[in-house]
VOPADO-973472 format. One record per residue: residue number from 1; chain; x negated, y negated, z negated of N, C-alpha, C in turn. Coordinates in Angstrom, 2 decimals. Layout:
# VOPADO-973472
pos:NUM&unit:A&n_c1:X&n_c2:Y&n_c3:Z&ca_c1:X&ca_c2:Y&ca_c3:Z&c_c1:X&c_c2:Y&c_c3:Z
...
***
This chain:
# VOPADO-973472
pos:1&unit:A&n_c1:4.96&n_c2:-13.32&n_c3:-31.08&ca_c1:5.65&ca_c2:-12.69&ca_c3:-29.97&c_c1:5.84&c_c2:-11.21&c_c3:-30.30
pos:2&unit:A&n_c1:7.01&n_c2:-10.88&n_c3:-29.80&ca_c1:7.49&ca_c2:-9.25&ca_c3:-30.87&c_c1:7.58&c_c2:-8.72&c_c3:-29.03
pos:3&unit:A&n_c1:6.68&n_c2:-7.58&n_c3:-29.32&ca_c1:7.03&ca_c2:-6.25&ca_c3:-27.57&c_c1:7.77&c_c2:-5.40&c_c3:-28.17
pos:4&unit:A&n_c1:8.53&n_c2:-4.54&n_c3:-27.05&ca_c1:9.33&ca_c2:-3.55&ca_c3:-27.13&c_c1:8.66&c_c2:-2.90&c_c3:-26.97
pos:5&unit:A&n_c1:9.14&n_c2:-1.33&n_c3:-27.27&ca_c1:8.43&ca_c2:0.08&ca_c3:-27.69&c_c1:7.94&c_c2:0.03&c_c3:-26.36
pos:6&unit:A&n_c1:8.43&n_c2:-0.29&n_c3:-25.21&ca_c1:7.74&ca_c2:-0.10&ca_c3:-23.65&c_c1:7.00&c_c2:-0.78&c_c3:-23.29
pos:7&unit:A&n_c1:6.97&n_c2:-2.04&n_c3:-23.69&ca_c1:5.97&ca_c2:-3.10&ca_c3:-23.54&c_c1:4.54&c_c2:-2.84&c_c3:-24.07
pos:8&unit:A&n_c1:4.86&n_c2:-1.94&n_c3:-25.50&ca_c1:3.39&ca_c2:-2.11&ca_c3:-26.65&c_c1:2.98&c_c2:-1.00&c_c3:-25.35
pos:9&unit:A&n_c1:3.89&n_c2:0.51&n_c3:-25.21&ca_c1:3.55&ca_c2:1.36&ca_c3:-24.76&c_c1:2.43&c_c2:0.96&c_c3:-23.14
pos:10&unit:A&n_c1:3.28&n_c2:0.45&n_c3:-22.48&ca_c1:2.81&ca_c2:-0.04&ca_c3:-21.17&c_c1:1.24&c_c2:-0.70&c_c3:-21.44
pos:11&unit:A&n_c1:1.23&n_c2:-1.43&n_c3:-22.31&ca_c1:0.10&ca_c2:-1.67&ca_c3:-23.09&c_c1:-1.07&c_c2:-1.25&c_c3:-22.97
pos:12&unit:A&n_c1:-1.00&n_c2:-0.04&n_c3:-23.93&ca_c1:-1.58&ca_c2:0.90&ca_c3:-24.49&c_c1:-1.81&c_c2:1.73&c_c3:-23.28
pos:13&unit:A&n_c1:-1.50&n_c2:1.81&n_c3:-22.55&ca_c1:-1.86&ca_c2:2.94&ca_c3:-21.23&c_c1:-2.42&c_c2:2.24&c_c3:-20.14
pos:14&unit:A&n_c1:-2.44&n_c2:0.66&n_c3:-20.05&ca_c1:-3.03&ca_c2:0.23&ca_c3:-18.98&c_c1:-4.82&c_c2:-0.31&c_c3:-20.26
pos:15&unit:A&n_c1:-4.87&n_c2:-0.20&n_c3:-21.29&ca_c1:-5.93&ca_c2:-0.14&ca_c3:-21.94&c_c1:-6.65&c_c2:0.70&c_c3:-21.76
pos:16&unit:A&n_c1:-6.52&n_c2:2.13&n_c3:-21.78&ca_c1:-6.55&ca_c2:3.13&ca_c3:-21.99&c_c1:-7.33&c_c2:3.88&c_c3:-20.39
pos:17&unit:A&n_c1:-6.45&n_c2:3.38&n_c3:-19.79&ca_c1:-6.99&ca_c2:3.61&ca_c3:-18.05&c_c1:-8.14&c_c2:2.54&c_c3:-17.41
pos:18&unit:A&n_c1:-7.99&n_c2:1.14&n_c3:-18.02&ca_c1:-9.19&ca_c2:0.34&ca_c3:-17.98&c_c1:-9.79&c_c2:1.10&c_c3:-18.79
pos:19&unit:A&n_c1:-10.15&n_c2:1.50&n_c3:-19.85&ca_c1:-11.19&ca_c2:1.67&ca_c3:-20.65&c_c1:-11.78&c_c2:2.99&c_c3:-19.56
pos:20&unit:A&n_c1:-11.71&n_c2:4.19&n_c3:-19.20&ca_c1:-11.71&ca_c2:5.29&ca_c3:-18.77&c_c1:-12.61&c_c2:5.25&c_c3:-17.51
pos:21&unit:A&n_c1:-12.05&n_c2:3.84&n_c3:-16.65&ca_c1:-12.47&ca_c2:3.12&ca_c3:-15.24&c_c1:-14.01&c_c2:2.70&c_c3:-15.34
pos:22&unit:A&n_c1:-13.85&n_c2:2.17&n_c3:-16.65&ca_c1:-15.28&ca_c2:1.37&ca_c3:-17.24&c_c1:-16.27&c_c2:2.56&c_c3:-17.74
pos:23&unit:A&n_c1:-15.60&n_c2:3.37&n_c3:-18.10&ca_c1:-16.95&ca_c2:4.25&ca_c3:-18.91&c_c1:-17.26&c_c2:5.30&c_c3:-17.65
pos:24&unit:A&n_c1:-16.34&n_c2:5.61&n_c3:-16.80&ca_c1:-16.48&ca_c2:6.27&ca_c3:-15.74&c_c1:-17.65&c_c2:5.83&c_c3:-14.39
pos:25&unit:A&n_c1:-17.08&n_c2:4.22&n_c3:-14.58&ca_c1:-18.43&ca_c2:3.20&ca_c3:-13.99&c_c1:-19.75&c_c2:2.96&c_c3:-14.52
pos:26&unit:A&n_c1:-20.07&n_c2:3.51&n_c3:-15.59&ca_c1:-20.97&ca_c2:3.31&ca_c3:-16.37&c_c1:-21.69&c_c2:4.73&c_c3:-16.84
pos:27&unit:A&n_c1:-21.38&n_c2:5.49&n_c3:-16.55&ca_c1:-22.31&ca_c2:7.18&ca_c3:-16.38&c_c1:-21.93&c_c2:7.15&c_c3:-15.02
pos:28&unit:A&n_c1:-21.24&n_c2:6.94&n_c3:-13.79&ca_c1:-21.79&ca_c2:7.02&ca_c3:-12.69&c_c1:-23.25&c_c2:5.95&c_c3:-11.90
pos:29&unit:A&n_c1:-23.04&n_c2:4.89&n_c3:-12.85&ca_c1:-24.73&ca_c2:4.00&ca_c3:-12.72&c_c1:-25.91&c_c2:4.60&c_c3:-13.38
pos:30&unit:A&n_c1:-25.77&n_c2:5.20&n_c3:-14.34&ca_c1:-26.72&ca_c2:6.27&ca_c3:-15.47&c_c1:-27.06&c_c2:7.16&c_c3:-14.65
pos:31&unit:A&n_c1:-26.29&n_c2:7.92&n_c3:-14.28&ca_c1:-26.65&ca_c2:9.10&ca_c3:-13.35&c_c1:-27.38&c_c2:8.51&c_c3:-11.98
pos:32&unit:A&n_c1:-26.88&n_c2:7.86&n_c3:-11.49&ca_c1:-27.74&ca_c2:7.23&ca_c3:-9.97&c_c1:-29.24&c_c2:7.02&c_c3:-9.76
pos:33&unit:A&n_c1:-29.70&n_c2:7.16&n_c3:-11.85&ca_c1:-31.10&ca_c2:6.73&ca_c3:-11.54&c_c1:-31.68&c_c2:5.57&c_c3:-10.33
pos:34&unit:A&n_c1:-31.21&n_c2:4.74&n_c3:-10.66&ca_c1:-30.97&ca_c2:3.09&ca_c3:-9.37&c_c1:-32.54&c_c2:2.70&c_c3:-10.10
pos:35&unit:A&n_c1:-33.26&n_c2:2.42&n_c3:-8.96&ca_c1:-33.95&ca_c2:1.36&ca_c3:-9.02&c_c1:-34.87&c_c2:-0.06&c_c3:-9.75
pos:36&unit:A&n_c1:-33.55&n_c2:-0.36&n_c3:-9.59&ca_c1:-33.01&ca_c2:-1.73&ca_c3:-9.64&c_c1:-31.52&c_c2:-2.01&c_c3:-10.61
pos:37&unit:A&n_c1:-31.33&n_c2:-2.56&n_c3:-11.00&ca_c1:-30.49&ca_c2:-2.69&ca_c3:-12.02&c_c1:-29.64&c_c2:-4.03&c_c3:-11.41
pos:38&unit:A&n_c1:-28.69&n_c2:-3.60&n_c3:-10.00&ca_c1:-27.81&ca_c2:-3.99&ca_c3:-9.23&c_c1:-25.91&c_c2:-4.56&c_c3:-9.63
pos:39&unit:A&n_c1:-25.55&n_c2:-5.54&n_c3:-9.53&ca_c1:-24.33&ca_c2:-5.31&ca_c3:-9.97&c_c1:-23.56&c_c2:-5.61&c_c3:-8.63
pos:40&unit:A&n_c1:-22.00&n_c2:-4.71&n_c3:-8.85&ca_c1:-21.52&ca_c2:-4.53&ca_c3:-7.83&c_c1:-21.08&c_c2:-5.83&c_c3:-6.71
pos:41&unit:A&n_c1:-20.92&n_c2:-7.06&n_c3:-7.91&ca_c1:-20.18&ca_c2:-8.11&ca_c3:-7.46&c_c1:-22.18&c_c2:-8.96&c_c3:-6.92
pos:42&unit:A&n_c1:-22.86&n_c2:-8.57&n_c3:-6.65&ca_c1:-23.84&ca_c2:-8.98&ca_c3:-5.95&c_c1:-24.46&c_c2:-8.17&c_c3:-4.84
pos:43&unit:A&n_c1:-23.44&n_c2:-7.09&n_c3:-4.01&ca_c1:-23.97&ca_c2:-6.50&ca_c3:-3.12&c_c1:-23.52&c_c2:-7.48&c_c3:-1.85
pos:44&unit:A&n_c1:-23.98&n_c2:-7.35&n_c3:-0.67&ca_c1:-23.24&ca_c2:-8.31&ca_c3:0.44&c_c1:-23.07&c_c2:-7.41&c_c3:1.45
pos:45&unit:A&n_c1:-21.67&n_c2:-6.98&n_c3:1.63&ca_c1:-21.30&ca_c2:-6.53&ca_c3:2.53&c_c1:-21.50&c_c2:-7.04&c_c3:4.33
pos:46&unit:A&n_c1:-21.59&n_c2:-8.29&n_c3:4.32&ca_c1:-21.39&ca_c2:-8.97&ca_c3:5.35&c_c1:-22.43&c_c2:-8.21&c_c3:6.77
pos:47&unit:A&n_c1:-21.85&n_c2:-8.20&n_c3:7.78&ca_c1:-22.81&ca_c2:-7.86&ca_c3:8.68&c_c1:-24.07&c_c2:-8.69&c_c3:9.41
pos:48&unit:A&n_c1:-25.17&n_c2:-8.34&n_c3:9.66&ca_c1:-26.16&ca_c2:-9.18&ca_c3:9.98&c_c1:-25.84&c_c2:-9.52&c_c3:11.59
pos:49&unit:A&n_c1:-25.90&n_c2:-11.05&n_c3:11.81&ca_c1:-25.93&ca_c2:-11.43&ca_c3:13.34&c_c1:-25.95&c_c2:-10.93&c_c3:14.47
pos:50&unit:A&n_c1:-27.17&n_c2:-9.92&n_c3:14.24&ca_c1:-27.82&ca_c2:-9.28&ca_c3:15.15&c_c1:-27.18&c_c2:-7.68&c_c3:15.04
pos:51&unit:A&n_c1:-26.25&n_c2:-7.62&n_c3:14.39&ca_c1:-25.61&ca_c2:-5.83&ca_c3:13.98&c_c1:-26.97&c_c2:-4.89&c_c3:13.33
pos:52&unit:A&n_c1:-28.29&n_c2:-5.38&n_c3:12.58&ca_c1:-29.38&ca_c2:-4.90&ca_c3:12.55&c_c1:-29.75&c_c2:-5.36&c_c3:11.52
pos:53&unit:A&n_c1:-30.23&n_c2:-4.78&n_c3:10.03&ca_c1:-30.32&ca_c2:-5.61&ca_c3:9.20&c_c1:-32.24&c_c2:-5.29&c_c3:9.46
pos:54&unit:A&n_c1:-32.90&n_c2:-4.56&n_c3:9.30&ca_c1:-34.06&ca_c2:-4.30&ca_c3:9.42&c_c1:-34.28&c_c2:-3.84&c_c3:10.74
pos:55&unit:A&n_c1:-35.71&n_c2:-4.50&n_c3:11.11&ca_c1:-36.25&ca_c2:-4.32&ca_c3:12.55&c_c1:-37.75&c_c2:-3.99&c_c3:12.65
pos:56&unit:A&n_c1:-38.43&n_c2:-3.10&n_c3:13.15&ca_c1:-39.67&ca_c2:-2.77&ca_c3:12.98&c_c1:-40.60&c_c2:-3.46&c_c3:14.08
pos:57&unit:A&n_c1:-40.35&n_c2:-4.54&n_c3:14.64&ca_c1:-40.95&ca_c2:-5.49&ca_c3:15.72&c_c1:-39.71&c_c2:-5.57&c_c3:16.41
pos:58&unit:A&n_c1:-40.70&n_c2:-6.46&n_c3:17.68&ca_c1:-39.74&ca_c2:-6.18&ca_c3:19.27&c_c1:-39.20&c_c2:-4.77&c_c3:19.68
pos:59&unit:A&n_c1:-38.14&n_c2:-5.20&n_c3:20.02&ca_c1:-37.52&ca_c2:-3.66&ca_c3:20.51&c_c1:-37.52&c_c2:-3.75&c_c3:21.83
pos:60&unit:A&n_c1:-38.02&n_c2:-2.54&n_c3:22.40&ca_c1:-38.55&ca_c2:-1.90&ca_c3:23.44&c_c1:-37.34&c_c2:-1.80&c_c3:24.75
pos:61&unit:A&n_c1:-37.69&n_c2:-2.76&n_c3:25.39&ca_c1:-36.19&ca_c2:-2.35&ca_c3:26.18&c_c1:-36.25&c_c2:-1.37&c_c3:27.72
***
């Protein structure tokens, strides 16, 4: 398969900006000093039932 000069180009710049994304993601986890050694696609956004994810007993009404 033969690309045109815009095609290789287009290429080469969406490489280039992934690569940048990745190393940018990867000294911002370095720097965070984390814990835990977390990946993004295992955080859970979802909200808890109760709007409360941690509770320190009965709450006092």
């Amino acid at each position: 398969m033969t690309y045109s000069f815009e095609e290789r180009l287009e290429l080469l710049l969406e490489h280039e900006l992934l690569q940048r994304k990745v190393s940018n993601a990867n000294r911002l986890r370095r720097q965070s000093k984390l814990r835990l050694d977390a990946q993004p696609s295992q955080l859970d956004y979802r909200p808890e039932p109760d709007g409360c994810r941690y509770t320190d007993g009965p709450a006092s009404a």
